[in-house]
Backbone atoms as SQL, in Angstrom:
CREATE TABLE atoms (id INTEGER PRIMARY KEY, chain TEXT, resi INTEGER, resn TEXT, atom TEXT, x REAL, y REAL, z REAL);
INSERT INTO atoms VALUES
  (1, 'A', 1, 'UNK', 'N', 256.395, -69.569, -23.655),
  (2, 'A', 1, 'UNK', 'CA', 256.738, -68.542, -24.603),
  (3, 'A', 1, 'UNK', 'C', 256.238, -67.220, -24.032),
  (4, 'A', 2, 'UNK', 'N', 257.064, -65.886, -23.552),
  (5, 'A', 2, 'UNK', 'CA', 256.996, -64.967, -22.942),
  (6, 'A', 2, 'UNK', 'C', 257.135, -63.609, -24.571),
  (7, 'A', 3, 'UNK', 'N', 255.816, -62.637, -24.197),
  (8, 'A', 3, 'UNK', 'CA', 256.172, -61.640, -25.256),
  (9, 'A', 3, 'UNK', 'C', 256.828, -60.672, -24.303),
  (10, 'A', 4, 'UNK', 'N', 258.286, -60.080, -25.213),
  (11, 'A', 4, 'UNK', 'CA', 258.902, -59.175, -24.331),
  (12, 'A', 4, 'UNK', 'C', 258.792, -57.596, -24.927),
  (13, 'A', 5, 'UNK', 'N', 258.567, -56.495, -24.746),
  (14, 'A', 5, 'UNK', 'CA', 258.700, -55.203, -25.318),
  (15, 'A', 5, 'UNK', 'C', 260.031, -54.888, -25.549),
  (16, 'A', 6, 'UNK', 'N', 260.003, -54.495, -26.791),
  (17, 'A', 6, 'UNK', 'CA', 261.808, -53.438, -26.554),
  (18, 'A', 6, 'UNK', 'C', 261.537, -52.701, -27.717),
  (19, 'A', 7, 'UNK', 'N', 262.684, -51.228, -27.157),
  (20, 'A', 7, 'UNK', 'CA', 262.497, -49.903, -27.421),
  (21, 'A', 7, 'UNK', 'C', 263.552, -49.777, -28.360),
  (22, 'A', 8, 'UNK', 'N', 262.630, -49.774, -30.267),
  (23, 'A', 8, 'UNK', 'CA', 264.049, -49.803, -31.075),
  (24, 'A', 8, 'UNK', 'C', 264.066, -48.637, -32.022),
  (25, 'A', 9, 'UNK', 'N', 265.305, -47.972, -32.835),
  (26, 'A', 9, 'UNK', 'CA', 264.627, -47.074, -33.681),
  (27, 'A', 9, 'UNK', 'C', 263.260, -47.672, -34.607),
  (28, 'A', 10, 'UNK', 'N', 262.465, -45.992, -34.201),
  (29, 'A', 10, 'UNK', 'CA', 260.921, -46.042, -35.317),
  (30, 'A', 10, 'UNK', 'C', 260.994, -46.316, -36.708),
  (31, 'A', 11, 'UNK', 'N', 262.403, -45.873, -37.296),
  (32, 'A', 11, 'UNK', 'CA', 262.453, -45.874, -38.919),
  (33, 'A', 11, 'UNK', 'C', 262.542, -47.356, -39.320),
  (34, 'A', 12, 'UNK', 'N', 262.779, -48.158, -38.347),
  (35, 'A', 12, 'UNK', 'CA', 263.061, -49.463, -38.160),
  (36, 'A', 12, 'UNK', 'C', 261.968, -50.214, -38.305),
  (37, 'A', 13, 'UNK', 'N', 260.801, -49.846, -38.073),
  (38, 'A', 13, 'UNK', 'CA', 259.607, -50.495, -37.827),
  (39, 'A', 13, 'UNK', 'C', 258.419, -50.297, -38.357),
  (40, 'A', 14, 'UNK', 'N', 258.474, -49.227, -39.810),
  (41, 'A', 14, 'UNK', 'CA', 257.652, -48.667, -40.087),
  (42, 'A', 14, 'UNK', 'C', 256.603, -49.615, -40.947),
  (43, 'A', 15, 'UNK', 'N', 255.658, -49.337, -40.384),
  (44, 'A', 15, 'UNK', 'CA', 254.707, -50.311, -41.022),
  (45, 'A', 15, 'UNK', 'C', 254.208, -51.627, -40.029),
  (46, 'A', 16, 'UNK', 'N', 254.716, -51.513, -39.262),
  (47, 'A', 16, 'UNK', 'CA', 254.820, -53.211, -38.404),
  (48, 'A', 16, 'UNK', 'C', 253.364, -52.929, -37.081),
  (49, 'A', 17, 'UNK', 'N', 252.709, -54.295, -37.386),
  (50, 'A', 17, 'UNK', 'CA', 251.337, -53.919, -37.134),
  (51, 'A', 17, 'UNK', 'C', 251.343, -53.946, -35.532),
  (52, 'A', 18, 'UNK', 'N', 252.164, -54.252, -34.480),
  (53, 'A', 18, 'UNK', 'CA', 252.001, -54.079, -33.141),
  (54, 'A', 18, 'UNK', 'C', 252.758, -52.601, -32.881),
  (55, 'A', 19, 'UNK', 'N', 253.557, -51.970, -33.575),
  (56, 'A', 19, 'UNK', 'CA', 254.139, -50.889, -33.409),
  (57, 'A', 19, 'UNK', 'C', 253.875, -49.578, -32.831),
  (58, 'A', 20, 'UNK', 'N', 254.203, -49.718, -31.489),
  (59, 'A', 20, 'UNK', 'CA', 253.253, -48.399, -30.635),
  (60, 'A', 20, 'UNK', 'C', 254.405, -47.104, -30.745),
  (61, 'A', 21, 'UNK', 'N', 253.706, -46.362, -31.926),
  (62, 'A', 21, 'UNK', 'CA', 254.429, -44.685, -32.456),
  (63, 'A', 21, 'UNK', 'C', 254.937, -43.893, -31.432),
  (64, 'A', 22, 'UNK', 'N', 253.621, -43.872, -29.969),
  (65, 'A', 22, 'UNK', 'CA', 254.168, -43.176, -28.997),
  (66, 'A', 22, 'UNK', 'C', 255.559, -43.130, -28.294),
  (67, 'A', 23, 'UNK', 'N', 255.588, -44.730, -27.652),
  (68, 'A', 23, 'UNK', 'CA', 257.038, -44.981, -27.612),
  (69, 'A', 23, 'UNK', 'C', 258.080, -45.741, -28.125),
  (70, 'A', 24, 'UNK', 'N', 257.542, -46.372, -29.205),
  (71, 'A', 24, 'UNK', 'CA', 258.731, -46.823, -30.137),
  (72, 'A', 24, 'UNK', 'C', 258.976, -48.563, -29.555),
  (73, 'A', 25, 'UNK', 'N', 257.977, -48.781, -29.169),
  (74, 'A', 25, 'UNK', 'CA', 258.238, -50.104, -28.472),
  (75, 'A', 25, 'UNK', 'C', 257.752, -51.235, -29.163),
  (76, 'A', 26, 'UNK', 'N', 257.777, -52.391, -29.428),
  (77, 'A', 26, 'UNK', 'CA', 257.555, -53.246, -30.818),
  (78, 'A', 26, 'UNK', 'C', 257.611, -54.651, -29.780),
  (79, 'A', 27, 'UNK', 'N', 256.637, -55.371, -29.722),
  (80, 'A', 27, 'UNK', 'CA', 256.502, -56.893, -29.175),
  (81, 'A', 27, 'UNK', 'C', 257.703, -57.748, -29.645),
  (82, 'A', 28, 'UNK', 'N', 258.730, -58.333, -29.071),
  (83, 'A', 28, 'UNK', 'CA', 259.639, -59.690, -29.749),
  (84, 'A', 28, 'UNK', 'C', 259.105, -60.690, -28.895),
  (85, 'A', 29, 'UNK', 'N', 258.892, -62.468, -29.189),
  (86, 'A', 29, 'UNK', 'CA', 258.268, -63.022, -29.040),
  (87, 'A', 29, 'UNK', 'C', 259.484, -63.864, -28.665),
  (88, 'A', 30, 'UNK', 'N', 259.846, -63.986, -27.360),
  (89, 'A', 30, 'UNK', 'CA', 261.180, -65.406, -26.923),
  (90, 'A', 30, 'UNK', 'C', 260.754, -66.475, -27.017),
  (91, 'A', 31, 'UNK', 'N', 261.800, -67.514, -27.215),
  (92, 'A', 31, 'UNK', 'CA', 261.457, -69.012, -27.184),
  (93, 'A', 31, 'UNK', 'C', 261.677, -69.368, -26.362),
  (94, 'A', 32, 'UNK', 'N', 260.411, -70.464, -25.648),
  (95, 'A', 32, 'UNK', 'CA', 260.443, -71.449, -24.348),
  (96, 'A', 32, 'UNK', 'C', 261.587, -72.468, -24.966),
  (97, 'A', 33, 'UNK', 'N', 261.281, -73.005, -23.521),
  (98, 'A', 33, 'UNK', 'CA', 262.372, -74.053, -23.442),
  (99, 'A', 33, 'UNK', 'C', 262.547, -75.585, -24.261),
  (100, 'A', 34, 'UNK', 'N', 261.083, -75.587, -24.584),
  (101, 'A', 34, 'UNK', 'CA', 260.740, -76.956, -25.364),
  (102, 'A', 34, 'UNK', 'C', 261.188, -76.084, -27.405),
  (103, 'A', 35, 'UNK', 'N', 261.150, -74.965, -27.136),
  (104, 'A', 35, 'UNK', 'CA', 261.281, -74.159, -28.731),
  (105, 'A', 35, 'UNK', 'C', 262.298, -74.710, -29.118),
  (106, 'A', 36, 'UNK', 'N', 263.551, -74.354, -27.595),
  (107, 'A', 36, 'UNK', 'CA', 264.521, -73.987, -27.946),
  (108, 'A', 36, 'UNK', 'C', 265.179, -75.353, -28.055),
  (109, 'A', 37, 'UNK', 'N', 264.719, -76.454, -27.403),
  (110, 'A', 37, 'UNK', 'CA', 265.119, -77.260, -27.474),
  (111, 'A', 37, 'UNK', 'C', 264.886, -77.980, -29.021),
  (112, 'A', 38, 'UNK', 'N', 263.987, -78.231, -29.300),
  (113, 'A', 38, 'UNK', 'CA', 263.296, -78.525, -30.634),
  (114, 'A', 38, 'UNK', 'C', 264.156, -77.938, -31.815),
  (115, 'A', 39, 'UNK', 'N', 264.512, -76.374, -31.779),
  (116, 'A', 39, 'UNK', 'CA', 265.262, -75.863, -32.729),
  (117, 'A', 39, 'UNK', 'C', 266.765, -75.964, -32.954),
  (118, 'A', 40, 'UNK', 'N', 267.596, -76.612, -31.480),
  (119, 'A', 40, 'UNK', 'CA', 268.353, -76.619, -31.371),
  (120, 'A', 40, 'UNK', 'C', 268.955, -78.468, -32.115),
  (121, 'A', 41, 'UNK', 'N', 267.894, -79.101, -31.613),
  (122, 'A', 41, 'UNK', 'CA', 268.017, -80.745, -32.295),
  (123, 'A', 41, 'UNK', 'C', 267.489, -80.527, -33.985),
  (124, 'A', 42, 'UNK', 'N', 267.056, -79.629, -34.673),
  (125, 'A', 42, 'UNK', 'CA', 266.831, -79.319, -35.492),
  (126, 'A', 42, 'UNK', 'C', 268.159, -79.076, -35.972),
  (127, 'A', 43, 'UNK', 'N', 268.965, -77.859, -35.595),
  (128, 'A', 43, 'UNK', 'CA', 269.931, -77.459, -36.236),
  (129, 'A', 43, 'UNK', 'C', 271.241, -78.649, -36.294),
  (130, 'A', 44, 'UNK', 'N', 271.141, -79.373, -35.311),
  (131, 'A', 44, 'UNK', 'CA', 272.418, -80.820, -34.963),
  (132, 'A', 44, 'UNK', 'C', 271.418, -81.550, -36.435),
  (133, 'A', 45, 'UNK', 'N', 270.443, -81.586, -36.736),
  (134, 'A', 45, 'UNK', 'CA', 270.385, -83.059, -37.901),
  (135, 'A', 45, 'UNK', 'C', 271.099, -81.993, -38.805),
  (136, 'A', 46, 'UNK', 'N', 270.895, -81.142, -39.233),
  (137, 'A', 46, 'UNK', 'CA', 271.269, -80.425, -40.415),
  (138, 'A', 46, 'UNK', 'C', 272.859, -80.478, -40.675),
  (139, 'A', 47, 'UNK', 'N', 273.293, -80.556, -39.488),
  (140, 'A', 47, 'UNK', 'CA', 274.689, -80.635, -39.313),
  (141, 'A', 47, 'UNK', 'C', 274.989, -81.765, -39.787),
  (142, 'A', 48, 'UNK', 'N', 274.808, -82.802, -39.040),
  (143, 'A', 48, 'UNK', 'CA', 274.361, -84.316, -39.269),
  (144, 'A', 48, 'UNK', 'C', 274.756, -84.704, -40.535),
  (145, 'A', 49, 'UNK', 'N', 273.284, -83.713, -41.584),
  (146, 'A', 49, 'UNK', 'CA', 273.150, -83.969, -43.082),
  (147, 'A', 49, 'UNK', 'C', 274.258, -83.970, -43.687),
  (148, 'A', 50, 'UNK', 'N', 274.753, -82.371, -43.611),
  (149, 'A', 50, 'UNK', 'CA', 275.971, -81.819, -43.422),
  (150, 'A', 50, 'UNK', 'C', 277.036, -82.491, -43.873),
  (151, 'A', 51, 'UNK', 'N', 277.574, -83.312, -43.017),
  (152, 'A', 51, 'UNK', 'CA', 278.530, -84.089, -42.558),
  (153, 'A', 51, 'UNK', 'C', 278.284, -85.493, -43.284),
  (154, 'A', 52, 'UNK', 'N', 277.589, -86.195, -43.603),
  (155, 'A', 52, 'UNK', 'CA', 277.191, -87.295, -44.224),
  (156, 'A', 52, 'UNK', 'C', 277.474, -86.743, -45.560),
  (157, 'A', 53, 'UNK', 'N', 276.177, -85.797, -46.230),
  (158, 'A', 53, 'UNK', 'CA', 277.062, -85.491, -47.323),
  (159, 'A', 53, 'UNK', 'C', 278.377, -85.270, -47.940),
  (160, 'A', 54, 'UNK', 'N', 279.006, -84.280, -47.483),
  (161, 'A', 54, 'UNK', 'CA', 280.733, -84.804, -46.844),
  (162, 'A', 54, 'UNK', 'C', 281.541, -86.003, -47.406),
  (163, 'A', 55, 'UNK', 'N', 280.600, -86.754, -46.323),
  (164, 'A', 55, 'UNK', 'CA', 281.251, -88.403, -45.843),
  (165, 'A', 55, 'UNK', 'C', 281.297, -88.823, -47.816),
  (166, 'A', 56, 'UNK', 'N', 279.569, -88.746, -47.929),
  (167, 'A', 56, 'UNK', 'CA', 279.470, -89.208, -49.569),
  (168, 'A', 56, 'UNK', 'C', 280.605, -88.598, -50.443),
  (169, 'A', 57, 'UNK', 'N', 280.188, -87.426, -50.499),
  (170, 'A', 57, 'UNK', 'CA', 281.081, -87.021, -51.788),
  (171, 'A', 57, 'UNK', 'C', 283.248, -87.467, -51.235),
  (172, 'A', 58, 'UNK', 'N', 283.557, -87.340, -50.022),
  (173, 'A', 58, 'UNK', 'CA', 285.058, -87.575, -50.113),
  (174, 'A', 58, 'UNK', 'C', 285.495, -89.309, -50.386),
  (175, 'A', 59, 'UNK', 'N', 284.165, -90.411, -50.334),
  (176, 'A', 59, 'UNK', 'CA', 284.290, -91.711, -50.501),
  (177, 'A', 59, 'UNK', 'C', 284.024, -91.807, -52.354),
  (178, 'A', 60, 'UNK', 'N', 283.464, -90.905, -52.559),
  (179, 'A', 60, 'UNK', 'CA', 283.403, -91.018, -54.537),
  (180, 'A', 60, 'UNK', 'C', 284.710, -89.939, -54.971),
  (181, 'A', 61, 'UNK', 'N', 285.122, -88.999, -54.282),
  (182, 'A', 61, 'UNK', 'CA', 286.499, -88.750, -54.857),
  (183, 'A', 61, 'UNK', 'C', 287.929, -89.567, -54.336),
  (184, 'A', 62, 'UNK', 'N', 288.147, -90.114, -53.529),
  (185, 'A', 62, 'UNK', 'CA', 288.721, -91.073, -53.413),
  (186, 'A', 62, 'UNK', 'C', 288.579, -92.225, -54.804),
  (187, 'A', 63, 'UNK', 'N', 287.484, -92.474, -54.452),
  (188, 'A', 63, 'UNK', 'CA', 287.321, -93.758, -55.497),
  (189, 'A', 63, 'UNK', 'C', 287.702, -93.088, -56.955),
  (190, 'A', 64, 'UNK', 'N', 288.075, -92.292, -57.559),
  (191, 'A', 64, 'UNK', 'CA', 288.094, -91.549, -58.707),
  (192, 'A', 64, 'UNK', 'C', 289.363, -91.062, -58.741),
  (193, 'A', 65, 'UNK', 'N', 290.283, -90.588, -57.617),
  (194, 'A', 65, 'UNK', 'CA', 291.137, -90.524, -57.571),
  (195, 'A', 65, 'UNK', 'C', 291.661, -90.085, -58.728),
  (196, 'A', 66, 'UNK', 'N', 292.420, -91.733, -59.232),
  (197, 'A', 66, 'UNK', 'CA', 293.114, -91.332, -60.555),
  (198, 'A', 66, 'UNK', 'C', 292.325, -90.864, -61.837),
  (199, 'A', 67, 'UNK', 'N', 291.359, -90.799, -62.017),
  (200, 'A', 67, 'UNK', 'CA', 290.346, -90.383, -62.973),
  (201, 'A', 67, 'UNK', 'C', 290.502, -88.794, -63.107),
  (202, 'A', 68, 'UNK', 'N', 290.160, -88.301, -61.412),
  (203, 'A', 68, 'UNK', 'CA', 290.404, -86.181, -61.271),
  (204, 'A', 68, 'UNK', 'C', 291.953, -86.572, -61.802),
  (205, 'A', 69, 'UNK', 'N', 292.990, -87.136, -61.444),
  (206, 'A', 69, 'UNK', 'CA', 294.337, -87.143, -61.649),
  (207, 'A', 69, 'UNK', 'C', 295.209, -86.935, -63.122),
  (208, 'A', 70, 'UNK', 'N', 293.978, -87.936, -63.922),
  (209, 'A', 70, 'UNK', 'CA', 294.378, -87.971, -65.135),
  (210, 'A', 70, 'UNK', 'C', 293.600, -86.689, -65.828),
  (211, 'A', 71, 'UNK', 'N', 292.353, -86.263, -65.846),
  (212, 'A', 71, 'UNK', 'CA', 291.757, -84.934, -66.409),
  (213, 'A', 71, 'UNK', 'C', 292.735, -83.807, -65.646),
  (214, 'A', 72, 'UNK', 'N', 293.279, -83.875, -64.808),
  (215, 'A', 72, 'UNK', 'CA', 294.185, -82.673, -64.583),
  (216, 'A', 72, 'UNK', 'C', 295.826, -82.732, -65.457),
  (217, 'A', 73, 'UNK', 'N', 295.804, -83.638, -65.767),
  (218, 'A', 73, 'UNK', 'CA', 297.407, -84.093, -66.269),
  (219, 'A', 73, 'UNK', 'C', 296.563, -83.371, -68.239),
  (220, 'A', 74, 'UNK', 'N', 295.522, -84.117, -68.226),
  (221, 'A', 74, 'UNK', 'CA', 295.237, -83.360, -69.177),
  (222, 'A', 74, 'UNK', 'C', 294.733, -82.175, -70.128),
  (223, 'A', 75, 'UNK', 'N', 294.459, -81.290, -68.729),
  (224, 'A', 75, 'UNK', 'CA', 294.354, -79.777, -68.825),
  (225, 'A', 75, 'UNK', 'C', 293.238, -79.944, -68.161),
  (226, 'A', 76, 'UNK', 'N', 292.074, -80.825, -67.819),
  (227, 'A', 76, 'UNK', 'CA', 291.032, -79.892, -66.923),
  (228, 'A', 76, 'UNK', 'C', 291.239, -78.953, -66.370),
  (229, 'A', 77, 'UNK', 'N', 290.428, -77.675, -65.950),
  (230, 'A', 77, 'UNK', 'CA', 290.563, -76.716, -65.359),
  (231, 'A', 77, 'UNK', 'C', 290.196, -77.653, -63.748),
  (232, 'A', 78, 'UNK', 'N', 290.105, -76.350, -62.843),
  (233, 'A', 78, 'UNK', 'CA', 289.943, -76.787, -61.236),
  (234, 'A', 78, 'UNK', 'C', 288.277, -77.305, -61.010),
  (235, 'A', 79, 'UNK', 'N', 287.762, -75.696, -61.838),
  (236, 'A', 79, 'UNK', 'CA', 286.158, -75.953, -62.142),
  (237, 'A', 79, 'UNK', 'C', 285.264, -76.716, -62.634),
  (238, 'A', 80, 'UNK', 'N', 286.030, -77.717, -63.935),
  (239, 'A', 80, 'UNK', 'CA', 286.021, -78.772, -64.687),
  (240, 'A', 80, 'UNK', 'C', 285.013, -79.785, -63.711),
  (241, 'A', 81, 'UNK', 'N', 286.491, -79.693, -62.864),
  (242, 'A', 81, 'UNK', 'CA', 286.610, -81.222, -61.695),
  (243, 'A', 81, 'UNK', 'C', 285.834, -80.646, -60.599),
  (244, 'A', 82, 'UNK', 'N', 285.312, -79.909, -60.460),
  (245, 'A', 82, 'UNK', 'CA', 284.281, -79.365, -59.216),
  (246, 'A', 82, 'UNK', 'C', 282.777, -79.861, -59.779),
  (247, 'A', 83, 'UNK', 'N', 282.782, -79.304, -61.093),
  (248, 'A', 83, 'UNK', 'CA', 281.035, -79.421, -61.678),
  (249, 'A', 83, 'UNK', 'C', 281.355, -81.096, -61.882),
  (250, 'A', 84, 'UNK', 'N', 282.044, -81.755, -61.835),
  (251, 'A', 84, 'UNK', 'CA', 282.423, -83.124, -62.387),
  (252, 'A', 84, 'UNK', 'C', 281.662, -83.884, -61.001),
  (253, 'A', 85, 'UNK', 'N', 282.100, -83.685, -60.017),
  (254, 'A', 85, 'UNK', 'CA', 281.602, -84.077, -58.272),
  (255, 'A', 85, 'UNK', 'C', 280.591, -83.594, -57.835),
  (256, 'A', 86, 'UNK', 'N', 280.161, -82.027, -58.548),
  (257, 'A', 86, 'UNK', 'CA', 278.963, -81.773, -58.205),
  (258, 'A', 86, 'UNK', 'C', 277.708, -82.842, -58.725),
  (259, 'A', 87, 'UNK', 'N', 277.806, -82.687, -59.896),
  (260, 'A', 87, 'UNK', 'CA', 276.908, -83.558, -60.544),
  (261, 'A', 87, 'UNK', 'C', 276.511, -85.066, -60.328),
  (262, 'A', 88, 'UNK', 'N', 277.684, -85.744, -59.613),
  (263, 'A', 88, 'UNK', 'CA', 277.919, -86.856, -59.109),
  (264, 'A', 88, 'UNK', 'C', 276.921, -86.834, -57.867),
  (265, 'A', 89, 'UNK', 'N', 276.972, -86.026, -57.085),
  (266, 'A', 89, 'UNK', 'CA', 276.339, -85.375, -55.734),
  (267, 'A', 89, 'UNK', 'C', 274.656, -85.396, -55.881),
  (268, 'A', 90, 'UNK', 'N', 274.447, -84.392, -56.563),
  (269, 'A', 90, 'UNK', 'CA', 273.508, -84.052, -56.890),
  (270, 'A', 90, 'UNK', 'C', 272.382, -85.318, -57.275),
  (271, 'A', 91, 'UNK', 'N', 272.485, -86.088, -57.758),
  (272, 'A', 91, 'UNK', 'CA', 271.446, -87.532, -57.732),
  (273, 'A', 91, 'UNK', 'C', 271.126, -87.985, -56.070),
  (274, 'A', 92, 'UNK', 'N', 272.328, -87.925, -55.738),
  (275, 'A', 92, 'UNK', 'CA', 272.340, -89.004, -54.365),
  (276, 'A', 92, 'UNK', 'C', 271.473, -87.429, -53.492),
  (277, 'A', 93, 'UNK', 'N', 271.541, -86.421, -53.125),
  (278, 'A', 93, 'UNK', 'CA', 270.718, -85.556, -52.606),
  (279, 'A', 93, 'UNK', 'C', 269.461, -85.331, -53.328),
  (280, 'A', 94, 'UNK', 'N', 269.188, -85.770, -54.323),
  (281, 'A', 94, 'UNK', 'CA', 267.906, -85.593, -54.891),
  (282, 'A', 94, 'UNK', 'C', 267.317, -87.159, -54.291),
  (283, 'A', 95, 'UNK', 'N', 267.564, -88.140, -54.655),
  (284, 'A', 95, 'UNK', 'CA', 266.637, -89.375, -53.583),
  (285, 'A', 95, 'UNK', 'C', 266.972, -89.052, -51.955),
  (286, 'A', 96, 'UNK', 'N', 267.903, -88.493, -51.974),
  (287, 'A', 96, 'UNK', 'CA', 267.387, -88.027, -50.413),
  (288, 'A', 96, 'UNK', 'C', 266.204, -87.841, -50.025),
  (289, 'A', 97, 'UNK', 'N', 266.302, -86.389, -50.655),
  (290, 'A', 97, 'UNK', 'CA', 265.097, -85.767, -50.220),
  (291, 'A', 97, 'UNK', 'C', 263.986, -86.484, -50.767),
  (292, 'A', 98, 'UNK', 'N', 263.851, -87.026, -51.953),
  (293, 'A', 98, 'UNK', 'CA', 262.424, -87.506, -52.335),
  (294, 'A', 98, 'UNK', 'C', 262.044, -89.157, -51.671),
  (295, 'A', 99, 'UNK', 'N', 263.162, -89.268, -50.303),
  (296, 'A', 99, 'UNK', 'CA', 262.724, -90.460, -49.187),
  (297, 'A', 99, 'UNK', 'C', 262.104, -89.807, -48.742),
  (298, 'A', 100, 'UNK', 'N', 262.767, -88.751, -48.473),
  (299, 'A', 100, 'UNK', 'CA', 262.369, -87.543, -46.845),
  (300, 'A', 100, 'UNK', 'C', 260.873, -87.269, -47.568),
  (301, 'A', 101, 'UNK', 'N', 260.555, -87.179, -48.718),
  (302, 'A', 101, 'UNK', 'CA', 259.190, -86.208, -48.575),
  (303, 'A', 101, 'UNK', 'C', 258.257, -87.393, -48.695);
C-alpha cells in the first residue's frame, strides 16, 4: 500500500487533517495488490448474492404464475403484485443474513 500526493482544488478539502494549504496537496492512499484482490472477490460474492436472489424470487413467480394472473384479471394494480413478491422475498433474505451473522 503506497501513499500518493495529488494536487486538488483547496475548497475541496477544507478541513481535512493531512491538507498542506501551501500547495494544495492532500495524501490518497492506493490499494496493494492483495487489497485489490480481496475487494475485487468481495464485489463477485455480492454479485453472486445478487443473482441467487434473482434465481429465488423468478422460481416463486413462476410457481404463482396463475395466482399474479388471476389478481391482474381482477384489477390488481402493477404495484399490488410487486409489494406481493416483495414480501415473499423479504423472509428468505432475512434468514439469510441471520445464517451469515
Amino acid at each position: 500500500m503506497g501513499i500518493e500526493f495529488i494536487t486538488i482544488h483547496s475548497s475541496w478539502v477544507v478541513g481535512h487533517p493531512f491538507h498542506n494549504p501551501r500547495n494544495g496537496r492532500v495524501p490518497v492512499i492506493r490499494l496493494a495488490g492483495t487489497q485489490t484482490v480481496i475487494a475485487r472477490l468481495g464485489t463477485f460474492a455480492i454479485v453472486l448474492a445478487a443473482i441467487g436472489l434473482y434465481g429465488i424470487l423468478a422460481y416463486f413467480i413462476t410457481g404463482r404464475r396463475r395466482e399474479i394472473g388471476l389478481r391482474m384479471a381482477l384489477g390488481a394494480l402493477p404495484f399490488h403484485i410487486g409489494n406481493l413478491l416483495v414480501k415473499q422475498l423479504v423472509p428468505i433474505v432475512g434468514i439469510g443474513l441471520a445464517v451469515y451473522k
